[in-house]
Each structure stands twice: as structure tokens, then as C-alpha cells.
Kinemage of the C-alpha trace (Angstrom):
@kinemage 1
@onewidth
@group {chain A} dominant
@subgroup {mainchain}
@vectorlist {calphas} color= white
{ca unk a 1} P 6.765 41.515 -36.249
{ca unk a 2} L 9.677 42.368 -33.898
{ca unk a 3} L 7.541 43.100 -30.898
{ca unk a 4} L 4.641 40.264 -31.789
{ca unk a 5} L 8.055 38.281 -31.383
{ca unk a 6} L 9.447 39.808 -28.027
{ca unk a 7} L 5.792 39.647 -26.589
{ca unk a 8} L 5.772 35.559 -27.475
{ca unk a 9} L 9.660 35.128 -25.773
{ca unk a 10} L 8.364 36.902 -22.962
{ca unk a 11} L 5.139 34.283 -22.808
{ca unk a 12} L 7.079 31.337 -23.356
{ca unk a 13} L 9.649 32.198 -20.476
{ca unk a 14} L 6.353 33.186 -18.170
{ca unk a 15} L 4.761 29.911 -18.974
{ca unk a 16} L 8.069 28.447 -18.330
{ca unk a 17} L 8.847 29.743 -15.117
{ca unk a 18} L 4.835 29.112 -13.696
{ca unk a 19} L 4.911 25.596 -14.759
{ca unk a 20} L 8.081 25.562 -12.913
{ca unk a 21} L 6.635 26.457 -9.847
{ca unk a 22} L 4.337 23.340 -9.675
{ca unk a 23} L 5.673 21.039 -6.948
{ca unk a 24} L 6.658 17.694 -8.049
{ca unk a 25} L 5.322 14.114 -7.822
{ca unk a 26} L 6.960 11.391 -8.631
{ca unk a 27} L 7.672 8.483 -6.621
{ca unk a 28} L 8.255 4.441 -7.278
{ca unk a 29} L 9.071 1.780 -4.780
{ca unk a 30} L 7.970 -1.603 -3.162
{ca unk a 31} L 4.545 -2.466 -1.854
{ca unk a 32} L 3.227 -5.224 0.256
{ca unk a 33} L -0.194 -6.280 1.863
{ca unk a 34} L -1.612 -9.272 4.140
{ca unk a 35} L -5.017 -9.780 4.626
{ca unk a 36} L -7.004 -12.258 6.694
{ca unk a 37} L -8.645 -14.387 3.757
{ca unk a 38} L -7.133 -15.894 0.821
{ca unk a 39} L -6.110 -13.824 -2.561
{ca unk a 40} L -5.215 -16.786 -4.031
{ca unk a 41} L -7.598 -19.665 -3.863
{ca unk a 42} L -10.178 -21.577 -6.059
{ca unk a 43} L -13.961 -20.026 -5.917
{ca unk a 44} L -14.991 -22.127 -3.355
{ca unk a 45} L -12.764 -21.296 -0.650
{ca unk a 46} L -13.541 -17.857 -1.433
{ca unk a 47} L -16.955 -18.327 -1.235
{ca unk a 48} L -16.514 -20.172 2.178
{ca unk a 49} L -14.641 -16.808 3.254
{ca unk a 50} L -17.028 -13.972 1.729
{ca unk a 51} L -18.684 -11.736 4.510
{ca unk a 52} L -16.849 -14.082 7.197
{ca unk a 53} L -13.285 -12.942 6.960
{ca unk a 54} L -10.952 -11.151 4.805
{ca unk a 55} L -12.526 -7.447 7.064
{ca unk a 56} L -8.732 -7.100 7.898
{ca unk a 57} L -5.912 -6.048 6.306
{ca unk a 58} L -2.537 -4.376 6.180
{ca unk a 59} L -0.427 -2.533 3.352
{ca unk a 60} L 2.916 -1.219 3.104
{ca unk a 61} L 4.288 1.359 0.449
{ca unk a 62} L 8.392 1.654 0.836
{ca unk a 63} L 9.491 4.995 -1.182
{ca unk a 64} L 13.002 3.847 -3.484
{ca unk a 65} L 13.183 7.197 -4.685
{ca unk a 66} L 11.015 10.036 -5.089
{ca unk a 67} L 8.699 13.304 -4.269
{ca unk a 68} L 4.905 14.304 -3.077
{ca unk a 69} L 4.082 18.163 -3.722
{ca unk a 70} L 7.897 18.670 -3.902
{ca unk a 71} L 8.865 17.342 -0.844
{ca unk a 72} L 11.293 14.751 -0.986
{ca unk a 73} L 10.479 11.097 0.489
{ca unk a 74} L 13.452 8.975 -0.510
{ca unk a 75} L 13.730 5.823 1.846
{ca unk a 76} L 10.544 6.544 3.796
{ca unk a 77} L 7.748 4.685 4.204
{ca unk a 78} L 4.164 4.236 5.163
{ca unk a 79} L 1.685 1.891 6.241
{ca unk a 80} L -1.821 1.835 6.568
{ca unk a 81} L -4.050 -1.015 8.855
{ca unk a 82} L -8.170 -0.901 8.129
{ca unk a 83} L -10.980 -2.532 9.442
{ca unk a 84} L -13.746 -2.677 7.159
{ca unk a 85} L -17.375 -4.051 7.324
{ca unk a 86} L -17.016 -7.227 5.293
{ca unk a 87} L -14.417 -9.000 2.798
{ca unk a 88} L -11.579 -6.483 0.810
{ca unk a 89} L -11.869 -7.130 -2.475
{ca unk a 90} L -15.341 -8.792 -2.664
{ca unk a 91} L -18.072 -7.121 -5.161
{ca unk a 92} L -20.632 -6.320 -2.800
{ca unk a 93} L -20.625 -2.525 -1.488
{ca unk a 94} L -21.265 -3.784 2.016
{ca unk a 95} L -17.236 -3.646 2.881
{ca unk a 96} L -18.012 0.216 3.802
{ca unk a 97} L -17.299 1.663 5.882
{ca unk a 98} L -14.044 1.367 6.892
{ca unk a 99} L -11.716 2.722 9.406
{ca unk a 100} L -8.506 3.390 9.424
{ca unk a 101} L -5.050 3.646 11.446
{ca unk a 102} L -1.985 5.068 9.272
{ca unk a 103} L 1.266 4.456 10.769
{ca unk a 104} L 4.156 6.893 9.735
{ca unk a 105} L 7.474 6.469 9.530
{ca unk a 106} L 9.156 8.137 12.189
{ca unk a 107} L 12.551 9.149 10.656
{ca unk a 108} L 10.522 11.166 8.821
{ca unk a 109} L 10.404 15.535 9.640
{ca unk a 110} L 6.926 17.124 10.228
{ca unk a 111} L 6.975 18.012 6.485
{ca unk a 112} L 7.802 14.535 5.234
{ca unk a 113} L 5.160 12.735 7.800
{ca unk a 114} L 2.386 15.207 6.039
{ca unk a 115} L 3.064 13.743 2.810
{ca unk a 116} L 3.265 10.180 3.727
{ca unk a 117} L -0.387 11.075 5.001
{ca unk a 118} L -1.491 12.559 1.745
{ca unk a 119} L 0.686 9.912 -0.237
{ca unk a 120} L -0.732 7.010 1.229
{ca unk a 121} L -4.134 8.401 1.750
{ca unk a 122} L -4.034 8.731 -2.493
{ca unk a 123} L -2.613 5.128 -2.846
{ca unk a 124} L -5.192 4.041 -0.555
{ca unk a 125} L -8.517 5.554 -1.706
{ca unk a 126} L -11.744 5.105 -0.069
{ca unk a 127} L -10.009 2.498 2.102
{ca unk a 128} L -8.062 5.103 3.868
{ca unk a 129} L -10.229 8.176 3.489
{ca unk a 130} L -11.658 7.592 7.398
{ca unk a 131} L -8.506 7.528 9.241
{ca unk a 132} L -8.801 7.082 13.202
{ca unk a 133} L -5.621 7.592 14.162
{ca unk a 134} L -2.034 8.171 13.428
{ca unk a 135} L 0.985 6.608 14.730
{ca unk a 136} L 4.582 7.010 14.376
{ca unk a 137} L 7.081 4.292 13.968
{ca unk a 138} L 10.366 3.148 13.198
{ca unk a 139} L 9.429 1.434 10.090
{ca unk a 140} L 11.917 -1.869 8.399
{ca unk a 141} L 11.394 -3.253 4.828
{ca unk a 142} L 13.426 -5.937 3.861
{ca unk a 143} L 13.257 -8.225 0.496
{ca unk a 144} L 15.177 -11.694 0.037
{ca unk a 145} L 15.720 -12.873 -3.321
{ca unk a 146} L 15.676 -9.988 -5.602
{ca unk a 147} L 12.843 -11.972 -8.156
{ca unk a 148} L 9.211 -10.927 -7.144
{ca unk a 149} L 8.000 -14.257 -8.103
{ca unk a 150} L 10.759 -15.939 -5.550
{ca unk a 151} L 10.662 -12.739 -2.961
{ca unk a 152} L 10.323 -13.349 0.277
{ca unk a 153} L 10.097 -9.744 2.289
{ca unk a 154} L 8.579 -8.179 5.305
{ca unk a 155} L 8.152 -4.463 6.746
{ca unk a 156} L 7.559 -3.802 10.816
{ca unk a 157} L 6.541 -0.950 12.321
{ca unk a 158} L 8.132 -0.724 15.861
{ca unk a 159} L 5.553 -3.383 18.012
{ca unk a 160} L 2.586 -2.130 16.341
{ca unk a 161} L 2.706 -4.553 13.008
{ca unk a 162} L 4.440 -6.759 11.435
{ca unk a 163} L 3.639 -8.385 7.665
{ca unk a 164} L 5.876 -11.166 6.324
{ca unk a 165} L 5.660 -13.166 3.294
{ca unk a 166} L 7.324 -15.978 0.780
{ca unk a 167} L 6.489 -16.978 -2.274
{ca unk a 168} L 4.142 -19.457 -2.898
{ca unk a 169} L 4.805 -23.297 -3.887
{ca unk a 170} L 2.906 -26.370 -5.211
{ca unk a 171} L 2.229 -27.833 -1.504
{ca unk a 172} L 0.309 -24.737 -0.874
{ca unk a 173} L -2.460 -25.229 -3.257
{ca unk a 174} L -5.373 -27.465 -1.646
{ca unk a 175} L -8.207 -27.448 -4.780
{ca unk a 176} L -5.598 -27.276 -7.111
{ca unk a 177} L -7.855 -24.719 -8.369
{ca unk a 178} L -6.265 -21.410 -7.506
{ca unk a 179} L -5.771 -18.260 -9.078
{ca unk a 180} L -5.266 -14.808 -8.145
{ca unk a 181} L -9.130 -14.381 -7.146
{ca unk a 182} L -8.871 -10.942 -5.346
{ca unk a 183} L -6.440 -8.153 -6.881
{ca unk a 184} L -4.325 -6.152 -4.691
{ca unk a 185} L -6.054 -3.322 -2.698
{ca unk a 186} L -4.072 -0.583 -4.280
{ca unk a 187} L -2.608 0.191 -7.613
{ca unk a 188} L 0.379 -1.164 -8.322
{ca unk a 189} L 2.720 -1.662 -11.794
{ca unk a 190} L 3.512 -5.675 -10.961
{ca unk a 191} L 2.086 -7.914 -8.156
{ca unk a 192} L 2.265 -11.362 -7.184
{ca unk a 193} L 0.334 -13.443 -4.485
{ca unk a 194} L 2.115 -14.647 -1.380
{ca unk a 195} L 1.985 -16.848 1.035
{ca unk a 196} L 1.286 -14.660 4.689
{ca unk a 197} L 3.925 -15.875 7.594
{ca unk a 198} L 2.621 -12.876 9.485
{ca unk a 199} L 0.032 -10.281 9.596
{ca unk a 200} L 0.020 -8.719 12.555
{ca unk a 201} L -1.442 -5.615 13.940
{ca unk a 202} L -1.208 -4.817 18.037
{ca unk a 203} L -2.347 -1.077 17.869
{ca unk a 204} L -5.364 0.945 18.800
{ca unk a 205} L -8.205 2.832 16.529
{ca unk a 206} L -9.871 -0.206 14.921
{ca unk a 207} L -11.190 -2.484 18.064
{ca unk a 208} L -9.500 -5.323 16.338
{ca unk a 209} L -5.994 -6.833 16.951
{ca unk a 210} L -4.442 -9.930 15.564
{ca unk a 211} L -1.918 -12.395 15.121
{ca unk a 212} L -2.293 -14.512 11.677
{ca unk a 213} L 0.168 -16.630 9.991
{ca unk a 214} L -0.763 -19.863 7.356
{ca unk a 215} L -3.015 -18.118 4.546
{ca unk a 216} L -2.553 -17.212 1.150
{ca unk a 217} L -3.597 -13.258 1.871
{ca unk a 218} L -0.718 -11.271 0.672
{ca unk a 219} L 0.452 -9.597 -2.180
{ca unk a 220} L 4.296 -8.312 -3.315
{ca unk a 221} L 4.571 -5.713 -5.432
{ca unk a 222} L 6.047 -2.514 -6.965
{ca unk a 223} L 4.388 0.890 -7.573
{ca unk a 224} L 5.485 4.267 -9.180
{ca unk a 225} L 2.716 7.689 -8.953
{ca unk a 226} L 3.659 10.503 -10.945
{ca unk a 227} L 1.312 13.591 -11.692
């Protein structure tokens, strides 16, 4: 009994110490996307828009607190532009394939700026899987008015892009119709549609640029990942 008893101690503390050797994952912060059609409009602006516009987007993750594969990535963030082949969000398959330009925080050590990769190519899915290039940035998040149904924010990446949002109000409904029609691109714990004041990308990789202000395309949100 005495050594079936030291032979289990000696398994727990093995078990112990191996599962202590996994790196961790855990991470929660803000999140924040623009695209060039509506997210929140009645069906028939949406169908006006579907395999016309809405091939554009960008999305922002901003780390609060947390780690991918044990390295630490408090206060960092991430951003990811993509081109794809017809509307985000819409049902048919056609929107592949995509490219993609990632845009890295540049505060962030070579270790960090691998897991931003890896981090936001998880977050992202298929929409980042084809990325084209990668740039490095100084990269700003700022939120007004603490409430994410009030929130206005915005995140900028050196010259490269820029999103900005507010919320929404009354006067910016025109079928008095709307809903949330397209969901966020990513996962996210809590989002709410926004009105875009800019959406601007000026980089290289997806042989698109632009300049867009005056739709309902964005979403605020927050996000946490733990594995």
C-alpha cells in the first residue's frame, strides 16, 4: 500500500509539473472593425451592396492584459487590413480568396511581434490565413465614453490606417428598418454597430487603398481567448 501510495505522489507531482510546462494563453481586450458597406442597415440596402462593396475591411484587436504561448502581450496590439473577392459577411462562398496585410505593433520585441502574428492570425481565421505582407507600426487605441453603446474610439497605425467610430443615433437610420444585418468578422464576447468616421488604409499588399467616412460599417467590441 505504502509504495502503490509513493508511486501515485510521485505521478501526481509529474503530471503537475508537465502540465506546468504548457505555455499560457489568455488574453482579453478591445476590438474594432470598419468595413466599406453597411453592418447595420435594412435588407434592401444590403442587397443594393452585396457583391458591389463591403470587399474591404479593417480590424483592430488592443491586448488589456494577457499572454499567447507564454509570451506576454500586455498593451500591444494588432491589426489586420484584407481584400477579399466580394462582400464580408455575405453567405455566398465567393468572398474567397482573400489577401491580407497584418500590421504589428512596433513597440513590440521580435518575440512579442511573432505572437501578434499567430494571435491575430487565430482571431482572424480564413480571413487572415493568406497574409501578403507585414508591417510595423506605432499603433494608438483610444475609447471616449467608457459605455460601448455610447463609445466613440479609434486605433491608427503610423500613416498606414486609421479606423474611427461613434455610436450610432436616430438621424442615421434611412429605412427605419435597420438591424445588425452582418455580425462582426471575428469572435468577440460583446459588439455593437457603429457609425464609420474613418476607414482608412494607405499601405501596400492588397492593390487597393482608401479613404471612407459616412457608412454604418463598423463594429466596437471586446474579446477575451483563453486555451
Amino acid at each position: 500500500m505504502r509504495r502503490i501510495s509513493f508511486l501515485s505522489a510521485t505521478l501526481c507531482l509529474a503530471a503537475s509539473a508537465f502540465g506546468g510546462s504548457f505555455p499560457s494563453t489568455q488574453l482579453r481586450g478591445e476590438y474594432i472593425e470598419a468595413r466599406t458597406a453597411d453592418v447595420y442597415t435594412g435588407p434592401c440596402f444590403a442587397n443594393s451592396e452585396a457583391g458591389l462593396a463591403g470587399d474591404l475591411a479593417v480590424m483592430g484587436w488592443k491586448i488589456d492584459k494577457g499572454s499567447w504561448q507564454g509570451v506576454n502581450l500586455d498593451g500591444l496590439s494588432v491589426m489586420g487590413v484584407v481584400h477579399a473577392s466580394s462582400t464580408l459577411g455575405d453567405i455566398s462562398p465567393a468572398v474567397y480568396p482573400v489577401k491580407a496585410v497584418l500590421i504589428i505593433d512596433e513597440s513590440a520585441n521580435a518575440e512579442q511581434r511573432l505572437a501578434l502574428k499567430s494571435f491575430a492570425q487565430k482571431m482572424g481565421g480564413q480571413l487572415l490565413a493568406d497574409v501578403v505582407r507585414v508591417d510595423y507600426q506605432p499603433i494608438q487605441f483610444a475609447a471616449q465614453n467608457g459605455n460601448i453603446h455610447s463609445m466613440s474610439a479609434s486605433m491608427t497605425a503610423g500613416g498606414l490606417a486609421k479606423l474611427e467610430t461613434r455610436a450610432l443615433t436616430p438621424g442615421d437610420q434611412i429605412c427605419h428598418n435597420e438591424s445588425t444585418y452582418y455580425p462582426p468578422l471575428t469572435k468577440v464576447d460583446h459588439a455593437m454597430a457603429a457609425y464609420t468616421v474613418a476607414n482608412d488604409f494607405n499601405g501596400e499588399g492588397l492593390g487597393s487603398q482608401w479613404n471612407m467616412t459616412g457608412n454604418r460599417g463598423s463594429f466596437l467590441g471586446t474579446f477575451h481567448y483563453q486555451e
